[in-house]
TIVO-2410 file (N, C-alpha, C; in nm, 3 decimals):
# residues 113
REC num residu      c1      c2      c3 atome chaine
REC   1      X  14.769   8.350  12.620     N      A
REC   1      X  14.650   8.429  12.589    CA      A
REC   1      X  14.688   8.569  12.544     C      A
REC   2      X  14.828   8.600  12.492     N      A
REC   2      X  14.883   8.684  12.445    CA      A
REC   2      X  14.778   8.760  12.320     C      A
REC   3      X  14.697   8.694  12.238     N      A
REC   3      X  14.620   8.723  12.154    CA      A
REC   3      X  14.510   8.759  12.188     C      A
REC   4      X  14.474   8.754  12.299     N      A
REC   4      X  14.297   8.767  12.359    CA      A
REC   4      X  14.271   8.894  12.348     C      A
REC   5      X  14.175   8.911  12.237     N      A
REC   5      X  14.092   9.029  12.252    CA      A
REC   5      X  13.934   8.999  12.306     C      A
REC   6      X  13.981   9.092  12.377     N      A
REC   6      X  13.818   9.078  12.499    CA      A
REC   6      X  13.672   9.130  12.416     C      A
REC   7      X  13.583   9.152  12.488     N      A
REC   7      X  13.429   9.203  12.441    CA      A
REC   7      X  13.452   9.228  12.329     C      A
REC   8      X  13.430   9.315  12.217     N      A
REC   8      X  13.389   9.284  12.108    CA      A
REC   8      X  13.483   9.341  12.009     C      A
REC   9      X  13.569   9.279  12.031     N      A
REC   9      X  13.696   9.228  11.923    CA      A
REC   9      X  13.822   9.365  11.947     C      A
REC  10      X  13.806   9.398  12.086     N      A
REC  10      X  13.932   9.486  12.095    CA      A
REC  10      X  13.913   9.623  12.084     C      A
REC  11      X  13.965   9.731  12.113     N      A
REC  11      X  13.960   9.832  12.081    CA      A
REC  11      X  13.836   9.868  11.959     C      A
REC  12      X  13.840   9.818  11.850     N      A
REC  12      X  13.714   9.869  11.750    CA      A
REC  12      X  13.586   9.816  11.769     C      A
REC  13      X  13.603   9.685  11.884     N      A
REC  13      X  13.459   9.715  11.862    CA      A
REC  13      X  13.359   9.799  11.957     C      A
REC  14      X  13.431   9.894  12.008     N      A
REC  14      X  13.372   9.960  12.081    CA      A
REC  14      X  13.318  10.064  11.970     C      A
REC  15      X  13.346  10.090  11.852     N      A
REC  15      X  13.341  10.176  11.716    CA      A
REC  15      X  13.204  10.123  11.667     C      A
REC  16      X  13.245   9.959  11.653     N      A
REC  16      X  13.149   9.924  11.602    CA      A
REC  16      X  13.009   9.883  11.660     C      A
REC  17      X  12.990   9.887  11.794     N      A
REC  17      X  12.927   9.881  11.863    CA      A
REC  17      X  12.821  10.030  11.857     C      A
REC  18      X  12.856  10.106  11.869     N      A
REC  18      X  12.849  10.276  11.853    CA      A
REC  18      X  12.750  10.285  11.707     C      A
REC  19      X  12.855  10.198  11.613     N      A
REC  19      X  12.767  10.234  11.464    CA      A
REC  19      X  12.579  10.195  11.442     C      A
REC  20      X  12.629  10.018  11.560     N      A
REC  20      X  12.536   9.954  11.496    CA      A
REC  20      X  12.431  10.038  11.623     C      A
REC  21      X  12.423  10.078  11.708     N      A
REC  21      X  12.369  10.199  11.796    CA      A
REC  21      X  12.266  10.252  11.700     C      A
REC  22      X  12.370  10.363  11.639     N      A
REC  22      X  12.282  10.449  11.590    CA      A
REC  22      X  12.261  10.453  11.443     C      A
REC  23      X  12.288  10.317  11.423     N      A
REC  23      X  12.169  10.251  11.261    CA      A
REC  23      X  12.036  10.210  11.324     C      A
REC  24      X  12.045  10.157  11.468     N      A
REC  24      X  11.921  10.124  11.527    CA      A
REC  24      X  11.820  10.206  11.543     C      A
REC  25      X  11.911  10.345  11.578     N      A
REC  25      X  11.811  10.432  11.593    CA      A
REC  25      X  11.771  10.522  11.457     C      A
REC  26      X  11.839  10.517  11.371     N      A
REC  26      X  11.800  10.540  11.229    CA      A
REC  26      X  11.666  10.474  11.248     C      A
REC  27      X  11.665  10.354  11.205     N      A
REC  27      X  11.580  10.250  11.180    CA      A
REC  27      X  11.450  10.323  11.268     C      A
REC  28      X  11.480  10.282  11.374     N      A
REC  28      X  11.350  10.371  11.460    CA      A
REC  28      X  11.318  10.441  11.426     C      A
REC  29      X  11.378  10.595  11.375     N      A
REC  29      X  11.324  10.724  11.361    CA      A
REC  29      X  11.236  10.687  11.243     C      A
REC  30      X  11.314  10.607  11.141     N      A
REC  30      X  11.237  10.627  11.002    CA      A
REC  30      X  11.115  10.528  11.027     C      A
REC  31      X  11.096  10.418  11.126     N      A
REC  31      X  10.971  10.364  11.146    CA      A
REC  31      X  10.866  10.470  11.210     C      A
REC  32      X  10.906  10.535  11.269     N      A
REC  32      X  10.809  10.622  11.337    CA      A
REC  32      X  10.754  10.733  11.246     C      A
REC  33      X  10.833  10.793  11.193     N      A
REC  33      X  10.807  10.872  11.060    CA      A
REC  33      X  10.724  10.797  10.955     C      A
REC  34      X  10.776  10.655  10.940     N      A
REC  34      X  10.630  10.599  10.840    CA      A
REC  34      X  10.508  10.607  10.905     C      A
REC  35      X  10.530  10.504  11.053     N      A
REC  35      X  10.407  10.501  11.091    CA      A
REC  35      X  10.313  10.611  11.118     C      A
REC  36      X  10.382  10.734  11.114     N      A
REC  36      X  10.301  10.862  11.120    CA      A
REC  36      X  10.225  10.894  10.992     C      A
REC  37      X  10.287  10.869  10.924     N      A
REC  37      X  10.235  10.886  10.738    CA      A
REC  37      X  10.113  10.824  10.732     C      A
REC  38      X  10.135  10.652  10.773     N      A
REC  38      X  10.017  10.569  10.777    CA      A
REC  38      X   9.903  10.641  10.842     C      A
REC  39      X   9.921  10.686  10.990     N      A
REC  39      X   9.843  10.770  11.030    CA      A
REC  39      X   9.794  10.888  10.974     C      A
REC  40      X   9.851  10.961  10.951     N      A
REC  40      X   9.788  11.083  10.856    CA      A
REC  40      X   9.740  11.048  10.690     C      A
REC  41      X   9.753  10.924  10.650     N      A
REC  41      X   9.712  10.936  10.524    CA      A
REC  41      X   9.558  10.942  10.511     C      A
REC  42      X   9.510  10.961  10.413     N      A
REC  42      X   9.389  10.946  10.378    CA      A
REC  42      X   9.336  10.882  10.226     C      A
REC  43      X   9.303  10.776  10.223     N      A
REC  43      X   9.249  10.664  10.149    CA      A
REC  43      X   9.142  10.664  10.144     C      A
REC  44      X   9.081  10.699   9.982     N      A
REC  44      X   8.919  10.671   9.970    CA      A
REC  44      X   8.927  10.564   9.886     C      A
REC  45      X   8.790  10.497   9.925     N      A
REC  45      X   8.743  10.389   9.899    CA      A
REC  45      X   8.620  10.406   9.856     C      A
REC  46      X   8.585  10.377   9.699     N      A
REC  46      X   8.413  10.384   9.627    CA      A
REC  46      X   8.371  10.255   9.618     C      A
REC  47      X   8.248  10.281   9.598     N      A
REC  47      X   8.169  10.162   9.504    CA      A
REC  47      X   8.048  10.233   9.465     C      A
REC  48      X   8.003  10.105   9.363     N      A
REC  48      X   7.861  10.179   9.303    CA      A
REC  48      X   7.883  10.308   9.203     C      A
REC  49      X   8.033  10.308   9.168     N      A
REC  49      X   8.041  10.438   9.089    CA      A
REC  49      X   8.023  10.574   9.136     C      A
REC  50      X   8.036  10.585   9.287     N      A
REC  50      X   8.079  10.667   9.378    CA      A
REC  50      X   7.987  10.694   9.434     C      A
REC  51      X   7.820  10.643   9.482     N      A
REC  51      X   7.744  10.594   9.540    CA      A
REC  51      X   7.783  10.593   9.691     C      A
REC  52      X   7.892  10.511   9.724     N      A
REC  52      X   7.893  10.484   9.849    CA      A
REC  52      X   8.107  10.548   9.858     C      A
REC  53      X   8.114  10.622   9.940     N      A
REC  53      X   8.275  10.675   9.908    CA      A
REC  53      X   8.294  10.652  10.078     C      A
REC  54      X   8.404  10.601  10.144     N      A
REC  54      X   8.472  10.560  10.233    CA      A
REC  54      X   8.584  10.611  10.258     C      A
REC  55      X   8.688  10.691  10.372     N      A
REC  55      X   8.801  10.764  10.394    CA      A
REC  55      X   8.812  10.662  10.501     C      A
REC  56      X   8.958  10.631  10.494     N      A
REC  56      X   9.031  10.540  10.608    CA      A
REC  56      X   9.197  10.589  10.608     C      A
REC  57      X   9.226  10.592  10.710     N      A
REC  57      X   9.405  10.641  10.721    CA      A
REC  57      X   9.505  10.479  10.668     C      A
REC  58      X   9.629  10.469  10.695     N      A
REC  58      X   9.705  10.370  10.647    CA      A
REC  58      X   9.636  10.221  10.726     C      A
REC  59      X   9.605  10.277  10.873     N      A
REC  59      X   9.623  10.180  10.966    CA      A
REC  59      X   9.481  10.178  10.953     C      A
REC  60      X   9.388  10.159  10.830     N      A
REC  60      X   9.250  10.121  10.863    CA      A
REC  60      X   9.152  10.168  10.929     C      A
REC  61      X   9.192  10.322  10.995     N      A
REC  61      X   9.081  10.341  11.097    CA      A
REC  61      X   8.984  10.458  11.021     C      A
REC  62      X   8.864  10.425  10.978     N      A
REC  62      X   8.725  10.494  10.929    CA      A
REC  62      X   8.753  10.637  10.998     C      A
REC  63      X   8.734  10.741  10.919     N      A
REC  63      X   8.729  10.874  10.943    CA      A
REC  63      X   8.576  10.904  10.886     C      A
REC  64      X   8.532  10.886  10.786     N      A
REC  64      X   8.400  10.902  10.702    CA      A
REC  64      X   8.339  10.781  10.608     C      A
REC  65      X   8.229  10.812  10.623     N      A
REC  65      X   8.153  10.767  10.508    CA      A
REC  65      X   8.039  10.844  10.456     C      A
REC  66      X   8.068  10.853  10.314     N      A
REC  66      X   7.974  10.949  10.215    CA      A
REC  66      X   7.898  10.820  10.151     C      A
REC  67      X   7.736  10.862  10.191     N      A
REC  67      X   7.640  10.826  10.095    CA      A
REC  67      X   7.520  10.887  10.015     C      A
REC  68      X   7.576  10.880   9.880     N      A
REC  68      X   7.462  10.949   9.835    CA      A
REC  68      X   7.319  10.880   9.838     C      A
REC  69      X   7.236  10.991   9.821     N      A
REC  69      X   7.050  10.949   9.826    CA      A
REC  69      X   7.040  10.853   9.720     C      A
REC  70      X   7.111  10.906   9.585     N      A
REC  70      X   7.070  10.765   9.517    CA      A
REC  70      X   7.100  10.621   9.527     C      A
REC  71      X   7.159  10.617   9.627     N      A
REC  71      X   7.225  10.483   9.687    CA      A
REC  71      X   7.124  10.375   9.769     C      A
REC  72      X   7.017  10.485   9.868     N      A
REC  72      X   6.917  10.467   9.923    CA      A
REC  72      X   6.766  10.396   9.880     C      A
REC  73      X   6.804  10.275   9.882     N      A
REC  73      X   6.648  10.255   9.828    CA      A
REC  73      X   6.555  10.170   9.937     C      A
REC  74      X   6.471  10.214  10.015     N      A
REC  74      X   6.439  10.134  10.153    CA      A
REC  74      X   6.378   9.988  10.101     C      A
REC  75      X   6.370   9.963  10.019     N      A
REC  75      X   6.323   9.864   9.948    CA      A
REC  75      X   6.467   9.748   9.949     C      A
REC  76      X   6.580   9.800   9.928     N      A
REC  76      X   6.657   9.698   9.918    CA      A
REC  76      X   6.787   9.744   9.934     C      A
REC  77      X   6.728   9.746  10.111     N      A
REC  77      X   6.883   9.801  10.202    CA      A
REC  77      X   7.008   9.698  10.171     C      A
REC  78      X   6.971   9.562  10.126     N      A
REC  78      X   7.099   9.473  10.159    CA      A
REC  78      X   7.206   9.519  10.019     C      A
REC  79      X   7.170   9.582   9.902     N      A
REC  79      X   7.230   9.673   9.828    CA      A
REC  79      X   7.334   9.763   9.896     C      A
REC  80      X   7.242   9.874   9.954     N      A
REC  80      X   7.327  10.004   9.998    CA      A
REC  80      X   7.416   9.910  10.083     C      A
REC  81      X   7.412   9.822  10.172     N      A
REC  81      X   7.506   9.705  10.268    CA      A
REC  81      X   7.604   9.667  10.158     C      A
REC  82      X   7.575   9.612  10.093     N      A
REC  82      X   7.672   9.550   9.997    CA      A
REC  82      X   7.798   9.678   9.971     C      A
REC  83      X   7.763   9.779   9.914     N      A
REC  83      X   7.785   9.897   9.844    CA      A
REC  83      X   7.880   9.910   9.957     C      A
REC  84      X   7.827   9.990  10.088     N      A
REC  84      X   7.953   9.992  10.231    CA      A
REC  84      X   8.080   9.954  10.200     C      A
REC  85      X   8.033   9.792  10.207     N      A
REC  85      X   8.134   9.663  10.226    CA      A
REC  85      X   8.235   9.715  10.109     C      A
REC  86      X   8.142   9.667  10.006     N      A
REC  86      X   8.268   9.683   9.872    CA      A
REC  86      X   8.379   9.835   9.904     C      A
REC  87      X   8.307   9.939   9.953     N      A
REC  87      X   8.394  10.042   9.969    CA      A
REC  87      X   8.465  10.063  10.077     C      A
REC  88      X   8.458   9.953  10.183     N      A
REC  88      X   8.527   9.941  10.320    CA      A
REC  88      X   8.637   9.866  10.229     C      A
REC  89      X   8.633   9.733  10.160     N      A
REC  89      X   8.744   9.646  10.132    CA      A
REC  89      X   8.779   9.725  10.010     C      A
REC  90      X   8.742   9.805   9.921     N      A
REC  90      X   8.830   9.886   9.828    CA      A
REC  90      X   8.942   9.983   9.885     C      A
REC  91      X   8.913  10.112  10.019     N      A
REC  91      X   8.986  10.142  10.068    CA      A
REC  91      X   9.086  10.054  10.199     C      A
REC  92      X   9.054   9.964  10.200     N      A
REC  92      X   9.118   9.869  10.272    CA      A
REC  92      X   9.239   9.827  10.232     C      A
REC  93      X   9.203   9.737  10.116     N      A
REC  93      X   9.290   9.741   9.992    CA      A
REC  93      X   9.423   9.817   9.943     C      A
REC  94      X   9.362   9.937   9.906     N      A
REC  94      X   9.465  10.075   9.934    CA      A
REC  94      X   9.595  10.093  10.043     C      A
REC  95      X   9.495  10.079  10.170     N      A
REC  95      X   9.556  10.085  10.253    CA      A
REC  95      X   9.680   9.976  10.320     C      A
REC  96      X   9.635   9.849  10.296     N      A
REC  96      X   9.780   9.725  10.275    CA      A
REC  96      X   9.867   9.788  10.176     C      A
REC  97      X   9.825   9.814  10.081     N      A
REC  97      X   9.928   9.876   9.948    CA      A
REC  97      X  10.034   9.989  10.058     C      A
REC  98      X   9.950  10.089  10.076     N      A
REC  98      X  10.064  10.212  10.169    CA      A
REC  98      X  10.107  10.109  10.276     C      A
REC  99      X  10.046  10.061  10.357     N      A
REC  99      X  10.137   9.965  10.487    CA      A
REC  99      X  10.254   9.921  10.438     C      A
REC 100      X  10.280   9.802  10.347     N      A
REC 100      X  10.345   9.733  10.292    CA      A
REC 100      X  10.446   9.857  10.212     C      A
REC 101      X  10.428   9.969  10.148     N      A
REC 101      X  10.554  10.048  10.111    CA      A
REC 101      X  10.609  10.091  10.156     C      A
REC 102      X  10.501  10.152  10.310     N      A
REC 102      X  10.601  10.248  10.416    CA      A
REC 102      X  10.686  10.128  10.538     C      A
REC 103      X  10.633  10.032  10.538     N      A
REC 103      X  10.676   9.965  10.645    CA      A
REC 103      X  10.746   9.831  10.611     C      A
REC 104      X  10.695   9.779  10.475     N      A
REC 104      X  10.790   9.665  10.419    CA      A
REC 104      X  10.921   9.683  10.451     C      A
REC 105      X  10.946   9.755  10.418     N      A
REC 105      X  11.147   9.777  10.435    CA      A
REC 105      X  11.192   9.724  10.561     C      A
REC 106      X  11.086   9.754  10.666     N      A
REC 106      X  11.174   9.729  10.794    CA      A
REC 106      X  11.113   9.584  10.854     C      A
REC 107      X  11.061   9.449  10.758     N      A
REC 107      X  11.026   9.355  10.787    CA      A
REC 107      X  10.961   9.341  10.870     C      A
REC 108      X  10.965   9.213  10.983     N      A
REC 108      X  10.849   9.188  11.110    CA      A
REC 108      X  10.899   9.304  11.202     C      A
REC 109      X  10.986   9.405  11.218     N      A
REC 109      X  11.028   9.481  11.281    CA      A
REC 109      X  10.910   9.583  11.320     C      A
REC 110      X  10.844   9.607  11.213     N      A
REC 110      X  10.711   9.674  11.190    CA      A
REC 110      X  10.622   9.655  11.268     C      A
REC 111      X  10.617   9.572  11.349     N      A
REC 111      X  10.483   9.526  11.414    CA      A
REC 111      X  10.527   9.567  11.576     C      A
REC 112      X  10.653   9.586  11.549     N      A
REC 112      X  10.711   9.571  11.723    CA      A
REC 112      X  10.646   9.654  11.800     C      A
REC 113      X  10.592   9.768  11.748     N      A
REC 113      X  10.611   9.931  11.825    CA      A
REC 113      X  10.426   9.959  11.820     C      A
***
C-alpha cells in the first residue's frame, strides 16, 4: 500500500478542496446579489394602451397599480378586469425574462435559498 494516497488524493487535495470552498461561496455571493436585484427591480406592466399600468419586482410581488378614469366604465367592469389581468401577465412576463437572466446561470441551484 506503498502508493496509498488517503482523503482526497494526497497532499493537493487539501488545495483542491479549499478551491472548490470558495467557488461555492462565489456562487452564493453572486446568487444573493441577483436575488437582491430581482428584489429591487421594478417592472411595469400596461394594457389598454396604458389604461391600466402595473409595477411588480423580479419575484412577482405587486407594489402598484395605476388606473386611469378612462378605464372606468361602471357599465362594463369585466373590461377594466380584463385590462388588470392583461397588465398583471404583461409585467409578469417581464419579470420570468429578469428571473431567468439573473438566476439562469446558477440552474436548479436557484431555488435552494
Amino acid at each position: 500500500m506503498a502508493g496509498f494516497k488517503g482523503g482526497f488524493g494526497g497532499f493537493g487535495g487539501n488545495a483542491q478542496m479549499q478551491q472548490l470552498m470558495k467557488q461555492a461561496q462565489k456562487m452564493q455571493e453572486e446568487m444573493t446579489r441577483a436575488q437582491e436585484e430581482l428584489e429591487n427591480a421594478e417592472i411595469e406592466g400596461e394594457s389598454g394602451g396604458g389604461l391600466v399600468k402595473v409595477v411588480v419586482n423580479g419575484k412577482k410581488v405587486v407594489s402598484s397599480i395605476t388606473i386611469s378614469p378612462n378605464a372606468v366604465d361602471p357599465d362594463d367592469m369585466e373590461m377594466l378586469e380584463d385590462l388588470i389581468i392583461a397588465a398583471l401577465n404583461s409585467a409578469y412576463d417581464e419579470a420570468d425574462e429578469l428571473y431567468n437572466e439573473k438566476m439562469g446561470k446558477f440552474g436548479n441551484a436557484g431555488g435552494m435559498f
